[in-house]
C-alpha positions as CSV (number, residue, x, y, z in Angstrom):
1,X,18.3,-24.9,-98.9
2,X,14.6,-25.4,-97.7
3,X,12.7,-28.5,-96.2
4,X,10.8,-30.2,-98.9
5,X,7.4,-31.6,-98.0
6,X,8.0,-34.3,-100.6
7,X,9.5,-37.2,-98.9
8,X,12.3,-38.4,-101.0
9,X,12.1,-41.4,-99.3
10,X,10.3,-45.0,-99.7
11,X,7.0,-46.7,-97.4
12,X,5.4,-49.7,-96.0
13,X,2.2,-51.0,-95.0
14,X,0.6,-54.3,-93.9
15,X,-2.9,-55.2,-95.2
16,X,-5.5,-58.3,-95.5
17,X,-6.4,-59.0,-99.0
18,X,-8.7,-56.3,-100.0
19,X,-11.7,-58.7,-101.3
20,X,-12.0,-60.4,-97.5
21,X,-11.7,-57.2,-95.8
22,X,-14.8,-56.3,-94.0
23,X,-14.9,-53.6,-91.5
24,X,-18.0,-54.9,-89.7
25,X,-16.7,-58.3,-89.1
26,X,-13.5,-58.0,-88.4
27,X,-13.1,-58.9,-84.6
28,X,-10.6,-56.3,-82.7
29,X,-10.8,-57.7,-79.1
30,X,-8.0,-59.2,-77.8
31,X,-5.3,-58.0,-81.0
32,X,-1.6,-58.8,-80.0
33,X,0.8,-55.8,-80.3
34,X,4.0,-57.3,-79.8
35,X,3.1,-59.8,-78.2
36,X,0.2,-57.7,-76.0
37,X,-3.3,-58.2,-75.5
38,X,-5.1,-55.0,-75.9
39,X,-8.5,-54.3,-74.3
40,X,-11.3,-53.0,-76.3
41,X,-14.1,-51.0,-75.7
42,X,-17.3,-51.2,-78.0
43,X,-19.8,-48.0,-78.7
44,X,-22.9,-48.5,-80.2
45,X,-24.1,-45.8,-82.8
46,X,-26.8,-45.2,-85.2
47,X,-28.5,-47.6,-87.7
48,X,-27.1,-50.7,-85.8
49,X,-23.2,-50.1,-86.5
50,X,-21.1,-51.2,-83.9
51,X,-17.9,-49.0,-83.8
52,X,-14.9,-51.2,-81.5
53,X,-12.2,-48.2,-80.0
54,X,-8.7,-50.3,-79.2
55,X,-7.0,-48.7,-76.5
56,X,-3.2,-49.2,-76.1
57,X,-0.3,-48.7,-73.9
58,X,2.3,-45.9,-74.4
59,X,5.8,-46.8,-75.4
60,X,7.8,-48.3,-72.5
61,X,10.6,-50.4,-72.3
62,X,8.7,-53.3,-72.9
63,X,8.2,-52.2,-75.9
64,X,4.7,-51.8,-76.4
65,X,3.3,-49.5,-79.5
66,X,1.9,-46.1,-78.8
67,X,-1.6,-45.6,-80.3
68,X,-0.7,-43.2,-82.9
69,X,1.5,-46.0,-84.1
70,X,-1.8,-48.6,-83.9
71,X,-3.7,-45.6,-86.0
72,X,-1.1,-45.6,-88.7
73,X,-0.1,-48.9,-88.5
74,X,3.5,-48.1,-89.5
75,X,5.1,-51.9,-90.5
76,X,7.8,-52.7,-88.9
77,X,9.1,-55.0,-92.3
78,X,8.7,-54.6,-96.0
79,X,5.8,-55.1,-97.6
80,X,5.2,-56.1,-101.3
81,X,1.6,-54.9,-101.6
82,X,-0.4,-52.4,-100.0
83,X,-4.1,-52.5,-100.9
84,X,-5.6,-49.8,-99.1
85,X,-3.2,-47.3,-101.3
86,X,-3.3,-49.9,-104.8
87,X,0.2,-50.0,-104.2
88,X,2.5,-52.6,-105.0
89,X,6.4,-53.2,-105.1
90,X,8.1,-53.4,-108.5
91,X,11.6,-53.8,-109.9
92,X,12.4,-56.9,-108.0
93,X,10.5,-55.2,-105.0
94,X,12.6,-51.9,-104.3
95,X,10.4,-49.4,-106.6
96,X,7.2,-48.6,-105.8
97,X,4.0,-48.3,-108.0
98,X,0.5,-47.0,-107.0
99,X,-2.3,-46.2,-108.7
100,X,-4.7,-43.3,-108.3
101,X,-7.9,-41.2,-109.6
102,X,-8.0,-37.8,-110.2
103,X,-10.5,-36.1,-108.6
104,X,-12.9,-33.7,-109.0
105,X,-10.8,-31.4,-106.8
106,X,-7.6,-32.1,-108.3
107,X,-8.5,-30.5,-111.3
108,X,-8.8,-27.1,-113.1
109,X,-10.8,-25.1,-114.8
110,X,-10.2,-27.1,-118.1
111,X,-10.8,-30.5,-116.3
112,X,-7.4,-31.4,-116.0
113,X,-4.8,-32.1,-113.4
114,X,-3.3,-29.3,-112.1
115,X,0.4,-28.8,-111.7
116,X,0.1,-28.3,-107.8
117,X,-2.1,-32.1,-107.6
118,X,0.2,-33.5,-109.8
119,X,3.3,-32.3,-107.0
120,X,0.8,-33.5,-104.5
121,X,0.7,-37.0,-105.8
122,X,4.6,-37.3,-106.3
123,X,4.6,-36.3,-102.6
124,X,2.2,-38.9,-101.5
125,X,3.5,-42.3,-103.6
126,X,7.3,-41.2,-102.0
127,X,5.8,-40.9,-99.1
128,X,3.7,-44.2,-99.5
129,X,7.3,-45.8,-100.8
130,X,8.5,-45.6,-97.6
131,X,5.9,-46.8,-95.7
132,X,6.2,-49.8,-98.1
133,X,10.0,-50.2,-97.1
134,X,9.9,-50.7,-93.6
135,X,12.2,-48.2,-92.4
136,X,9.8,-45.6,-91.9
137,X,10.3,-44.2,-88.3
138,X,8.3,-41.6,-86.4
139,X,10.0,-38.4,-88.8
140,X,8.3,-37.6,-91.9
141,X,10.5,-39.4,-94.4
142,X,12.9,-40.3,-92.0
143,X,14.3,-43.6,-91.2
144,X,15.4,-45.6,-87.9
145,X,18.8,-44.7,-88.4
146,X,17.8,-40.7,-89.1
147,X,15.7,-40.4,-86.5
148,X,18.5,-41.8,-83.9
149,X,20.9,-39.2,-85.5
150,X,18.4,-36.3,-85.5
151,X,18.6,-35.6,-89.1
152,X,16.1,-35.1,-92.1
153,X,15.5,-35.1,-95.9
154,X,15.8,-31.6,-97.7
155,X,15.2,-31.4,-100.9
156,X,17.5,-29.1,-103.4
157,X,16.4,-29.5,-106.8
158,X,13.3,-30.9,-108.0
159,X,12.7,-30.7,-111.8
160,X,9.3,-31.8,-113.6
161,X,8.8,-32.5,-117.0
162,X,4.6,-32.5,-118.4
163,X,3.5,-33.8,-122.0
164,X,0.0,-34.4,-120.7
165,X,-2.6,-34.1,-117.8
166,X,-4.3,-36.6,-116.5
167,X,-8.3,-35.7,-117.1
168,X,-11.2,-35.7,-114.2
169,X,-11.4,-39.8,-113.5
170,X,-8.7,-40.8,-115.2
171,X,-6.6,-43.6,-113.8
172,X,-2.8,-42.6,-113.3
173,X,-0.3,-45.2,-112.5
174,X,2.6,-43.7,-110.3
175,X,5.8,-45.0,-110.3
176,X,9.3,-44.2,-107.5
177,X,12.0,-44.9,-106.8
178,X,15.6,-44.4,-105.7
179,X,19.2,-43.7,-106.7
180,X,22.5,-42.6,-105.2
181,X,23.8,-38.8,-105.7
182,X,27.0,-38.5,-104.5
183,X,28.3,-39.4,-101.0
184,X,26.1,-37.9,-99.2
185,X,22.6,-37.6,-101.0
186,X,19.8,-39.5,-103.1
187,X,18.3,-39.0,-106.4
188,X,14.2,-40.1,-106.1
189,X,12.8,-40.2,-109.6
190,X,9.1,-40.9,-111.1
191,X,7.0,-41.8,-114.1
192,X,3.5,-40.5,-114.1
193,X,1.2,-42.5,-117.0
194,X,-2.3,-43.7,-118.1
195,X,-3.4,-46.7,-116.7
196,X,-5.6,-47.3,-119.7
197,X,-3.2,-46.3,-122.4
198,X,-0.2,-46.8,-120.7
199,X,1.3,-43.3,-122.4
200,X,4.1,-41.3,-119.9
201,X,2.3,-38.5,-119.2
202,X,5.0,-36.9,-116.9
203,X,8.5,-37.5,-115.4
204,X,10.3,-35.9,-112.8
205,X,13.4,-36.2,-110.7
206,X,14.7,-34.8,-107.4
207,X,18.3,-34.3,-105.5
208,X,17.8,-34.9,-101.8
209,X,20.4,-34.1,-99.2
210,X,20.4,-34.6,-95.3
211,X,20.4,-31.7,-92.6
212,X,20.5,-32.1,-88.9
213,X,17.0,-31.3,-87.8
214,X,18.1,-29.1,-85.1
215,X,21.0,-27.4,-85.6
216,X,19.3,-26.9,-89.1
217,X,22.7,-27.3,-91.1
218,X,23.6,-30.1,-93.9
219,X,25.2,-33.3,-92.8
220,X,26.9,-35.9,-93.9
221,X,25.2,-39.4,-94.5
222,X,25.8,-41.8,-91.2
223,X,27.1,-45.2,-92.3
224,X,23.8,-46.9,-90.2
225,X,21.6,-44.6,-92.3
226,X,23.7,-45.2,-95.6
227,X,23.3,-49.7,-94.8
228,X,19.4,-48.7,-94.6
229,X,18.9,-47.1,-98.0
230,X,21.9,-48.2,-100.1
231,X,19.6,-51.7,-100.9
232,X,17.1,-49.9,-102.4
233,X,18.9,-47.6,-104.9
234,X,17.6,-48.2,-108.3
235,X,20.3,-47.2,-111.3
236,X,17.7,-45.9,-113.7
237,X,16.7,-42.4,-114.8
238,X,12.9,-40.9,-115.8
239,X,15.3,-37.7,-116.7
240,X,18.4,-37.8,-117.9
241,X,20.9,-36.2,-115.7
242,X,23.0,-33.4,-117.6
243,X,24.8,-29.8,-116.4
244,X,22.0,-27.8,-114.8
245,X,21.6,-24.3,-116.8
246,X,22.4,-22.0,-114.3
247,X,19.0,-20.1,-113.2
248,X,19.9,-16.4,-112.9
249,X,19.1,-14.7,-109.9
250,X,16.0,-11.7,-110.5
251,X,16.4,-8.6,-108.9
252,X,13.6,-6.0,-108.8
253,X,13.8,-5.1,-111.7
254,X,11.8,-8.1,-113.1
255,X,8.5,-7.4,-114.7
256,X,6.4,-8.9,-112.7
257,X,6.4,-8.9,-108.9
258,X,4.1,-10.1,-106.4
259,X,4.3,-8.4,-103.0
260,X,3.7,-8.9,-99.4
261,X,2.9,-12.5,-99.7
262,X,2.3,-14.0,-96.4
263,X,1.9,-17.9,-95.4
264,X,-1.0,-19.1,-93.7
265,X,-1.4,-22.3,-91.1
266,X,-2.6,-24.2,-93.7
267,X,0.9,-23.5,-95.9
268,X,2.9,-25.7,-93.5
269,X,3.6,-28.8,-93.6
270,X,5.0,-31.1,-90.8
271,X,7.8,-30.1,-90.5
272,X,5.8,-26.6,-89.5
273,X,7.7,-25.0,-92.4
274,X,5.8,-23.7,-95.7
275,X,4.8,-26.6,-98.0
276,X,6.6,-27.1,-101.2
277,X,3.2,-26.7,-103.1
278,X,2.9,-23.4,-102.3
279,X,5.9,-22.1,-103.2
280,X,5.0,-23.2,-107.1
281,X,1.5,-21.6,-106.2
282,X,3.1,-18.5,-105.8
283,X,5.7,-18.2,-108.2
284,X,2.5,-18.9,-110.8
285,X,0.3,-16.7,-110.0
286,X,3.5,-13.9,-111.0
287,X,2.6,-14.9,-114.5
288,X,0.7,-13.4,-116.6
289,X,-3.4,-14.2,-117.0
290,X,-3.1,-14.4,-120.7
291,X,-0.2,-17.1,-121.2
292,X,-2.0,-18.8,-118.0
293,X,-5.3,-18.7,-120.9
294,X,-3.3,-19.4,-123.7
295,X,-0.5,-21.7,-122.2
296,X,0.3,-24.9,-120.9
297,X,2.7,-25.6,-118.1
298,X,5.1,-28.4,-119.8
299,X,8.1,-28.0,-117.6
300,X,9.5,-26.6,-114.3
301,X,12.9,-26.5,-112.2
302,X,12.8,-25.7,-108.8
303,X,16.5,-25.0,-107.3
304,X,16.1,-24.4,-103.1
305,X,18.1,-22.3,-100.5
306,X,16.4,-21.8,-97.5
307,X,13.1,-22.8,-95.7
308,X,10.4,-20.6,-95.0
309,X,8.5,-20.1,-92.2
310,X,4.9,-19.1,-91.1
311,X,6.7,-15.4,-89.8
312,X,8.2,-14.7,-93.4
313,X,6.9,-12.5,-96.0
314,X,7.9,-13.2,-99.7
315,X,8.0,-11.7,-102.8
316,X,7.2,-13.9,-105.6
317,X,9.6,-12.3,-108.8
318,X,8.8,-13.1,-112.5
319,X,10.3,-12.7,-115.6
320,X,10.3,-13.3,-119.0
321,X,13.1,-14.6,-121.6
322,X,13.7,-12.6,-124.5
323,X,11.7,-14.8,-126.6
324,X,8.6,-14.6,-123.9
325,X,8.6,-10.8,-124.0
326,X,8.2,-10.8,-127.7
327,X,5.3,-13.1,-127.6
328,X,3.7,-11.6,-125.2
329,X,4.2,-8.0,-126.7
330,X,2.2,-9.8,-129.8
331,X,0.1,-11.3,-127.5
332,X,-0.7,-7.6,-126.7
333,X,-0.7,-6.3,-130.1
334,X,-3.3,-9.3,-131.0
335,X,-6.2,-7.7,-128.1
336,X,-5.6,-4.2,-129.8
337,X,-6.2,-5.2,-132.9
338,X,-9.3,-7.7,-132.8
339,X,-11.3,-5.3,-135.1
340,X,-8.4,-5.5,-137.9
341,X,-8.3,-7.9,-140.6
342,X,-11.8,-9.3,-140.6
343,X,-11.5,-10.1,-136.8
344,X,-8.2,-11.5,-136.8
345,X,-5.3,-9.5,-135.9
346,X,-1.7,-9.6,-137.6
347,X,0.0,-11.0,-134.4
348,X,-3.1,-13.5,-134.2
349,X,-2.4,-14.8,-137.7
350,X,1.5,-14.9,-136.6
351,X,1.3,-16.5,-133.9
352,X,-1.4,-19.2,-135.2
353,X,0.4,-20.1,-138.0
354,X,3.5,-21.5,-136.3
355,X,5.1,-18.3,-134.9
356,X,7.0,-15.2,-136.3
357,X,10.9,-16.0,-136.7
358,X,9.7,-19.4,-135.0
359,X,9.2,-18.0,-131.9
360,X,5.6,-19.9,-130.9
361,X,7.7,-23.3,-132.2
362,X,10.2,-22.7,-129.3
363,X,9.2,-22.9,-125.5
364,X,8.1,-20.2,-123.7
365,X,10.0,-19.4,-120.6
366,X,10.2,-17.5,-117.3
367,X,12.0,-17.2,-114.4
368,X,11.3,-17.0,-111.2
369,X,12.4,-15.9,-107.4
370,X,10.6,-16.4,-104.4
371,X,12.6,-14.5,-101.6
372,X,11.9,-13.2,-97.8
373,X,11.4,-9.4,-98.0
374,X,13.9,-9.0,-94.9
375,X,14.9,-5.6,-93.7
376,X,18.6,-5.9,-94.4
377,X,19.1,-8.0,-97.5
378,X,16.3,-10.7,-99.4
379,X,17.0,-13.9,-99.0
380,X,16.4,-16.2,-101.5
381,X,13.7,-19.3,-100.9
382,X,14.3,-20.4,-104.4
383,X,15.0,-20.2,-108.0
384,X,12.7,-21.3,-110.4
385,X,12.2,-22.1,-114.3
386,X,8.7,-22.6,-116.0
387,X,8.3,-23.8,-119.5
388,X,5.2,-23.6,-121.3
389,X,3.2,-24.9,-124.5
390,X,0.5,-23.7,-126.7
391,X,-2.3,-25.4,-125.7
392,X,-4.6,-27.4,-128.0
393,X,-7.3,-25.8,-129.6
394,X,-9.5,-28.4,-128.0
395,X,-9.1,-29.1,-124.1
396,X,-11.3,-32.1,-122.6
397,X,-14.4,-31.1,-121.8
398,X,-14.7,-28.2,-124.0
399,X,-18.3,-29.0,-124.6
400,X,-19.7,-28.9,-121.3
């Protein structure tokens, strides 16, 4: 079981209509924090622009807000519609729906979305859920009622299911939110789709549990935190729920294996663990250039043990189903024989017209291991399933 830097959680915010928000005239002497004046210093800087710095009191008894708490401007109730974010509240006002751009580095070589911005932007609109909720405390996810009790999200499956990328500029609307799992955990689900179309591009779900943030162990769901987030469970899926197919553990025997992989600062997340982003970096960079060329992620199951920290080495493991190995083998066959047949090889011909046996028709598949290369025994980070497509013959873009 690792940390997740997705928060499976919800948000809040408080905003002025976006329209009759300027940052110039808005006045910032004399705000009221709880009831406080605040003093305010003003520094003048180039071209004329006068920048106002609020300075505030540290948290005391009498309750007055910390100025990281004035930066973030955490609300302290729900909110209904955030317009810094293009977020608003949906499903009677306990779901969450934001819209965002894709941008020019959130994309890939083909122009479109790539798996690991697509992750990013799940993590952000939970994130942004909670923030919207109210109950967001100081934690990163975490609630009033988790923060009192010392405890935090982990995630411990997160599955992700892709028909189409969003394209450089596109506008994607994002929508969260909640459900019950058990006793003792939370189901947070989302729809990824075209604002202009409207078409699902994406779905994905996610089991969340709750582990004690410093003994580091799983714990069961306090009744103060369970009143918090019980209102805002939502009983609707984006993925049907069904028997998980167990993900078999690789060994090193599996064909591909990337060694000696070692985190960097700028893998962790808050929780000062490796982000969850990187873990899917590395388990995709096991697979091999020529599906990566020829392939389309369209599918991926993440089940996870343990955390990982910035001290760890991995190994990233990789392996093929049956019916992967024979497509690559053709795959293989296809480069050695380009001369052959006018150009066109006999595993070229098979596999463009619709697969041998029906091979190409079915998905391709691999699975994968990341695991911390420890002296006595590996232990595993987490399991992992891709599934991939054939991609189009045309991608968007392809002229350019």
């Amino acid at each position: 079981m690792a940390t997740f830097s997705y928060l499976a959680y919800f948000p809040v915010r408080c905003s002025s209509n976006r329209d009759s928000y300027d940052p110039n005239k808005q006045k910032l002497n004399n705000i009221k924090i709880n009831g406080t004046s605040t003093k305010s210093t003003t520094k003048q800087v180039e071209a004329g622009v006068t920048t106002t710095f609020t300075s505030v009191a540290s948290v005391t008894a009498n309750g007055y807000m910390t100025e990281q708490k004035v930066r973030q401007n955490i609300p302290t109730t729900k909110q209904s519609v955030d317009h810094f974010r293009q977020g608003i509240t949906i499903e009677g006002g306990i779901g969450y729906r934001q819209r965002v751009v894709v941008r020019s580095y959130e994309v890939g070589p083909d122009k479109t979305a790539t798996l690991e911005s697509i992750l990013n932007l799940l993590q952000e609109t939970a994130l942004n859920h909670v923030w919207m909720s109210g109950l967001l405390s100081d934690g990163f996810g975490a609630t009033h009622g988790m923060m009192k009790n010392d405890l935090i999200w982990v995630v411990s499956r997160m599955q992700v299911q892709i028909d189409q990328y969003g394209i450089w500029g596109e506008v994607l609307e994002i929508d969260t939110w909640v459900r019950a799992s058990g006793k003792n955990g939370m189901k947070r689900d989302w729809l990824i789709r075209s604002q202009a179309t409207g078409q699902v591009f994406a779905r994905a779900t996610s089991t969340w549990v709750m582990m004690n943030r410093k003994t580091r162990r799983l714990s069961k769901m306090p009744e103060e935190v369970r009143a918090e987030i019980a209102p805002w469970f939502i009983g609707k899926q984006a993925i049907a729920d069904d028997v998980p197919e167990k993900i078999v553990k690789l060994d090193n025997k599996a064909k591909y294996v990337n060694r000696d992989l070692k985190p960097k600062r700028s893998d962790l997340d808050m929780n000062q663990h490796v982000n969850n982003v990187k873990y899917v970096r590395w388990m995709l960079e096991t697979v091999p250039d020529h599906i990566l060329e020829s392939h389309q992620l369209s599918g991926i199951i993440l089940e996870y043990r343990r955390e990982c920290g910035n001290s760890d080495i991995v190994q990233s493991l990789c392996d093929p189903d049956e019916e992967g190995m024979l497509i690559e083998g053709l795959k293989q066959q296809e480069n050695r024989d380009m001369n052959l047949m006018n150009g066109f090889s006999l595993a070229a011909g098979i596999l463009e017209g619709g697969g041998f046996l029906g091979f190409e028709k079915q998905p391709l598949r691999y699975t994968h291991l990341l695991q911390i290369n420890g002296e006595t025994k590996n232990e595993e980070i987490v399991r992992g399933r891709t599934t991939w497509k054939k991609k189009s013959p045309t991608t968007p873009f392809s002229s350019m």
